[in-house]
NUVO-200182 format. One line per field, with one value per atom (N, C-alpha, C, O): residue number from 0; residue in one letter; chain; atom name; x, y, z. Coordinates in steps of 0.1 Angstrom, whole numbers. Layout:
residues N
num = c(NUM ...)
residuo = c(A ...)
cadena = c(A ...)
atomo = c(CA ...)
px = c(X ...)
py = c(Y ...)
pz = c(Z ...)
This chain:
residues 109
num = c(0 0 0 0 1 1 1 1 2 2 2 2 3 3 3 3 4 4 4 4 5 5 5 5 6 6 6 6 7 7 7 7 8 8 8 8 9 9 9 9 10 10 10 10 11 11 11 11 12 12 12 12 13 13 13 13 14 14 14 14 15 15 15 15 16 16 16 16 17 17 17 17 18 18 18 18 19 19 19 19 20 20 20 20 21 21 21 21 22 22 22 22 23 23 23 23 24 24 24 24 25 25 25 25 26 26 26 26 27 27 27 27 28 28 28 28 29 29 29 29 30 30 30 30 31 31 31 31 32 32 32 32 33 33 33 33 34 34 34 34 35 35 35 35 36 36 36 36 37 37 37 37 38 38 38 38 39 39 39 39 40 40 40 40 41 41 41 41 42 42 42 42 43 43 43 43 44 44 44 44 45 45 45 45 46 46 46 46 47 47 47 47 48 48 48 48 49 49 49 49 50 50 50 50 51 51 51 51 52 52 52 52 53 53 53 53 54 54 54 54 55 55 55 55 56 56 56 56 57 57 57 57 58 58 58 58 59 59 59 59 60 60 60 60 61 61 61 61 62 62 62 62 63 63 63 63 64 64 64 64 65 65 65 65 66 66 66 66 67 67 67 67 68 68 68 68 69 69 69 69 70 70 70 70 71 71 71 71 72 72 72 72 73 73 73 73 74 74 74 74 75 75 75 75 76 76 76 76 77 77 77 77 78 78 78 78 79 79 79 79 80 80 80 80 81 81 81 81 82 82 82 82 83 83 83 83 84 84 84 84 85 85 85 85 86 86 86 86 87 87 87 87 88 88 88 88 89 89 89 89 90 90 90 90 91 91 91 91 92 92 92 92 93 93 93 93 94 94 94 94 95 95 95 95 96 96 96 96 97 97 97 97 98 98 98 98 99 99 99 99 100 100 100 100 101 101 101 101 102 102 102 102 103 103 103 103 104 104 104 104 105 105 105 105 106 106 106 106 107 107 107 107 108 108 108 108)
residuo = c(X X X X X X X X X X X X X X X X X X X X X X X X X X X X X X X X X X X X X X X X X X X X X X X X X X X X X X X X X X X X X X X X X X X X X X X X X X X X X X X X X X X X X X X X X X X X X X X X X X X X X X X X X X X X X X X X X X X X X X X X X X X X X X X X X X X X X X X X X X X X X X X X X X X X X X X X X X X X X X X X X X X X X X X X X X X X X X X X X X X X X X X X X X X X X X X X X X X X X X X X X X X X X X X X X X X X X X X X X X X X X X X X X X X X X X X X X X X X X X X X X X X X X X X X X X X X X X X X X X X X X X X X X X X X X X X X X X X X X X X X X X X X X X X X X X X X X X X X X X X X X X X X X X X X X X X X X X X X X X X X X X X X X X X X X X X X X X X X X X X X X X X X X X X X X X X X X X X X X X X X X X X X X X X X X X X X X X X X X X X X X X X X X X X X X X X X X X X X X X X X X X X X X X X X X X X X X X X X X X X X X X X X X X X X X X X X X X X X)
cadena = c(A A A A A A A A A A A A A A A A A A A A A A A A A A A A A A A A A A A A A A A A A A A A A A A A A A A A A A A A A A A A A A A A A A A A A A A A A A A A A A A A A A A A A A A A A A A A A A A A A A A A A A A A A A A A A A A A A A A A A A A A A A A A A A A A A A A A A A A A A A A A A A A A A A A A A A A A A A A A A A A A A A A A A A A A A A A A A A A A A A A A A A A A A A A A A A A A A A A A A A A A A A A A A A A A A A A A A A A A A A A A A A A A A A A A A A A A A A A A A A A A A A A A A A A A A A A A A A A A A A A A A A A A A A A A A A A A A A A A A A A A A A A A A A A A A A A A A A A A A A A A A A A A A A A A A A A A A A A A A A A A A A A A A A A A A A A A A A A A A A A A A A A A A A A A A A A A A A A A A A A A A A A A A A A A A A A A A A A A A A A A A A A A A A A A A A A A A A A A A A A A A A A A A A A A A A A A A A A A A A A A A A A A A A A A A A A A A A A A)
atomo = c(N CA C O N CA C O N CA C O N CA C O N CA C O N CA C O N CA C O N CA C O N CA C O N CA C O N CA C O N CA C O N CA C O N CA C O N CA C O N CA C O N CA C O N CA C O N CA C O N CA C O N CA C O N CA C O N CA C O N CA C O N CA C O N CA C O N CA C O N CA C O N CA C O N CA C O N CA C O N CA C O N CA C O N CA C O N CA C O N CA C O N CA C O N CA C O N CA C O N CA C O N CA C O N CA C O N CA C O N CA C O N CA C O N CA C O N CA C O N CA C O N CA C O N CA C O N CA C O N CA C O N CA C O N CA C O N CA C O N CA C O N CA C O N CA C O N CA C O N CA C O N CA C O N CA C O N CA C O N CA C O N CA C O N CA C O N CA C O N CA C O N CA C O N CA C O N CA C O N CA C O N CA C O N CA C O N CA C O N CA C O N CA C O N CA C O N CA C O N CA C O N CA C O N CA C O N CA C O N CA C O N CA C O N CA C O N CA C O N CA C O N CA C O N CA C O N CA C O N CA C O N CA C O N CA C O N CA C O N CA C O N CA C O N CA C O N CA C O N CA C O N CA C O N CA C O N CA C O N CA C O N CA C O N CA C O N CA C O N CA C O N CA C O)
px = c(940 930 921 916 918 908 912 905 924 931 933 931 938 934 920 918 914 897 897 898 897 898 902 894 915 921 918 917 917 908 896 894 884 871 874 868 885 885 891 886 902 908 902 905 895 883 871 869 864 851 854 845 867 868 873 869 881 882 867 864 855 843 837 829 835 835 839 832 852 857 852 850 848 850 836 833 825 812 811 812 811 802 813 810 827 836 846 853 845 852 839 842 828 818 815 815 814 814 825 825 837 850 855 860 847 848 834 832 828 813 814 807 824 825 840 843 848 860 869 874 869 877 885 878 896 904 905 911 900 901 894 896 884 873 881 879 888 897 910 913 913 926 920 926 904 901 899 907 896 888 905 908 915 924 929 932 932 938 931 939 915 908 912 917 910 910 926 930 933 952 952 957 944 944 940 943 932 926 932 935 931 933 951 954 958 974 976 984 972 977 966 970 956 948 955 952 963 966 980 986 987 1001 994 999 985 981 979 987 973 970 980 977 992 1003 1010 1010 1014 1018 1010 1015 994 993 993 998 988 990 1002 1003 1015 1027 1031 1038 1026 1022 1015 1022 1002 994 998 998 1003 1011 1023 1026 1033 1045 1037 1043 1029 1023 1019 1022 1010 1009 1022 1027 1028 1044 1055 1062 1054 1069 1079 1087 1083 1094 1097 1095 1102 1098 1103 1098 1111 1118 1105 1104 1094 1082 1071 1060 1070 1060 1064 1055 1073 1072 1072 1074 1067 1066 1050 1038 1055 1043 1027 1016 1035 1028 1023 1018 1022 1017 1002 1004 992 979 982 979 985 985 1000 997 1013 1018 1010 1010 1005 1000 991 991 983 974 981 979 991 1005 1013 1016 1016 1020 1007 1008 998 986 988 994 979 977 989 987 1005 1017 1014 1013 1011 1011 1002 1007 986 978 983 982 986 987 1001 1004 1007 1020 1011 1014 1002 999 989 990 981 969 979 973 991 998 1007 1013 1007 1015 1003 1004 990 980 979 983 973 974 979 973 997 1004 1002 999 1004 998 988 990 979 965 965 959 975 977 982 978 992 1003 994 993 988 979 970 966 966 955 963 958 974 983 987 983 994 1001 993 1000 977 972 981 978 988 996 990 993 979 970 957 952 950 939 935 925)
py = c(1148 1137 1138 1129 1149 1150 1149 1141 1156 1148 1135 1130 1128 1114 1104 1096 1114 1105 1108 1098 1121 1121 1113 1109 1111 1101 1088 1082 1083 1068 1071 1063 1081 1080 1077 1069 1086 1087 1071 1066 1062 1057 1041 1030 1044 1031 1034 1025 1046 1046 1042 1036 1044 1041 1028 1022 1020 1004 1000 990 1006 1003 1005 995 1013 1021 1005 998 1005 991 978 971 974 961 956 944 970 966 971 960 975 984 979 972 986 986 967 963 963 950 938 926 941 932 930 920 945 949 941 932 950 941 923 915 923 904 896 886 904 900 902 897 910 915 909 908 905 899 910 906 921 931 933 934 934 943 957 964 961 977 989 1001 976 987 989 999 978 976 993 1002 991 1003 1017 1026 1018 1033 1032 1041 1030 1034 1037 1048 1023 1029 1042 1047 1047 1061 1069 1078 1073 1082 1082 1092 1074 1071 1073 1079 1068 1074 1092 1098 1096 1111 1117 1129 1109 1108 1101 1103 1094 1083 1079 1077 1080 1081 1090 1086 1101 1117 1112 1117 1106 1105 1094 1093 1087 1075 1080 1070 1089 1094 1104 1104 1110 1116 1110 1113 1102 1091 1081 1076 1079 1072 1082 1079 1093 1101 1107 1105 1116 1116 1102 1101 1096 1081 1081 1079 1084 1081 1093 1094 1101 1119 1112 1110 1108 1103 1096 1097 1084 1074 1081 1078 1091 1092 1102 1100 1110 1116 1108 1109 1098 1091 1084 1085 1075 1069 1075 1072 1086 1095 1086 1090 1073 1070 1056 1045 1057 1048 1035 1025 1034 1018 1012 1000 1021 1021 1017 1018 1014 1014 994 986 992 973 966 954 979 973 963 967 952 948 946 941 954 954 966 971 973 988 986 981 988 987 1000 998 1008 1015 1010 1008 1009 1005 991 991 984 973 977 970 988 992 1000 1001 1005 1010 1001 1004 989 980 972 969 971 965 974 972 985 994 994 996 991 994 980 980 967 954 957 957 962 958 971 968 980 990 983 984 975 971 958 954 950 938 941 936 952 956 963 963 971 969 960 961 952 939 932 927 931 924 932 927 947 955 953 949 956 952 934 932 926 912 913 907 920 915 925 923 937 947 937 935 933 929 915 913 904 895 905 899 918 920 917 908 922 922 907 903 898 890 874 863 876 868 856 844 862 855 847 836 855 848 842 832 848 844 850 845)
pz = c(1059 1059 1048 1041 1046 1034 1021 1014 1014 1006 1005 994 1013 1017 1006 997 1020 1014 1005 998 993 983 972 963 974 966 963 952 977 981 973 964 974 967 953 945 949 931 925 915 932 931 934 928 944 946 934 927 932 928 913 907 906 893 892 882 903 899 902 896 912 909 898 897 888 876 868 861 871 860 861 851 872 874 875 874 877 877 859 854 855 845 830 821 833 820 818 808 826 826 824 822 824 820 807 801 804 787 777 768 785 779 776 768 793 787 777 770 780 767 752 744 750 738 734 722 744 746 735 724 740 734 746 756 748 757 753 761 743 735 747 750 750 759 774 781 778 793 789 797 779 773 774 780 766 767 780 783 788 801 808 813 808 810 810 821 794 793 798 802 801 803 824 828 830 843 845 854 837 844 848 857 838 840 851 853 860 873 885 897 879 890 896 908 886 888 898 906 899 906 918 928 921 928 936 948 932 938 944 949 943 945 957 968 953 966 974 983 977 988 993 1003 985 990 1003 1015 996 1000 1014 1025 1012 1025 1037 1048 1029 1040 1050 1062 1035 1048 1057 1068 1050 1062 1075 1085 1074 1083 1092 1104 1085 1095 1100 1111 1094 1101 1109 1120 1112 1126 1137 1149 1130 1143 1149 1161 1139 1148 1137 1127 1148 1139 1137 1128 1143 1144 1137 1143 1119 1115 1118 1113 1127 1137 1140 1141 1143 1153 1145 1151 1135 1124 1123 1124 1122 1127 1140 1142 1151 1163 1163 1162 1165 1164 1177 1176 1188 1202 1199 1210 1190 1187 1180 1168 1182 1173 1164 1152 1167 1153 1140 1128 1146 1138 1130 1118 1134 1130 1118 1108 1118 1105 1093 1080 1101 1093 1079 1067 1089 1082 1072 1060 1079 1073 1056 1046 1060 1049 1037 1025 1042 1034 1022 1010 1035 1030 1016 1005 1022 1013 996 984 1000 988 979 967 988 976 973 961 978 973 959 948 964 948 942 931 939 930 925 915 931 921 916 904 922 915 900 890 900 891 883 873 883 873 868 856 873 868 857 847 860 860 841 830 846 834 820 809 829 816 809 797 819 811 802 792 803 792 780 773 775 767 764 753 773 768 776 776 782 781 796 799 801 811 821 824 827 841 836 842 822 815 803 797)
């Protein structure tokens, strides 16, 4: 569990890090240069931080419902946060990636 929280702290506190502080700069100055350094500096962190937390998560969740048939039961309140949690970690990475490749090719804005 504490590995866990860890990862979640590093991994949340730095898209806070960006979206308050380094993504304000970036669009005022309308450089994406500044979105890139912060990038490479934060992958060094944050990548291994976020692989940890995939990982214990599905540690966590397969303790509570060992039985992955049991993880789409939907009369189960914990499968339900199971699936929740799966939902939302694959949804902010597809936003992520979107949101990456427009810095580059200008796609969403």
């Amino acid at each position: 569990m504490f590995l866990h929280v860890l990862g979640a702290t590093i991994w949340v506190g730095g898209h806070l890090v960006l979206a308050l502080s380094v993504l304000p700069r970036a669009l005022k100055a309308r450089d994406p240069r500044i979105l890139l350094g912060f990038e490479s500096g934060f992958e060094r962190v944050g990548m291994p931080a976020l692989v940890v937390q995939v990982l214990t998560g599905l540690w966590l969740a397969h303790n509570a419902v060992p039985r992955l048939a049991d993880w789409f039961d939907l009369s189960n309140r914990l499968s339900l946060h199971i699936l929740a949690k799966l939902a939302l970690v694959t949804l902010a990475g597809v936003l992520f990636v979107a949101v990456g490749v427009s810095i580059r090719t200008a796609l969403l804005f």
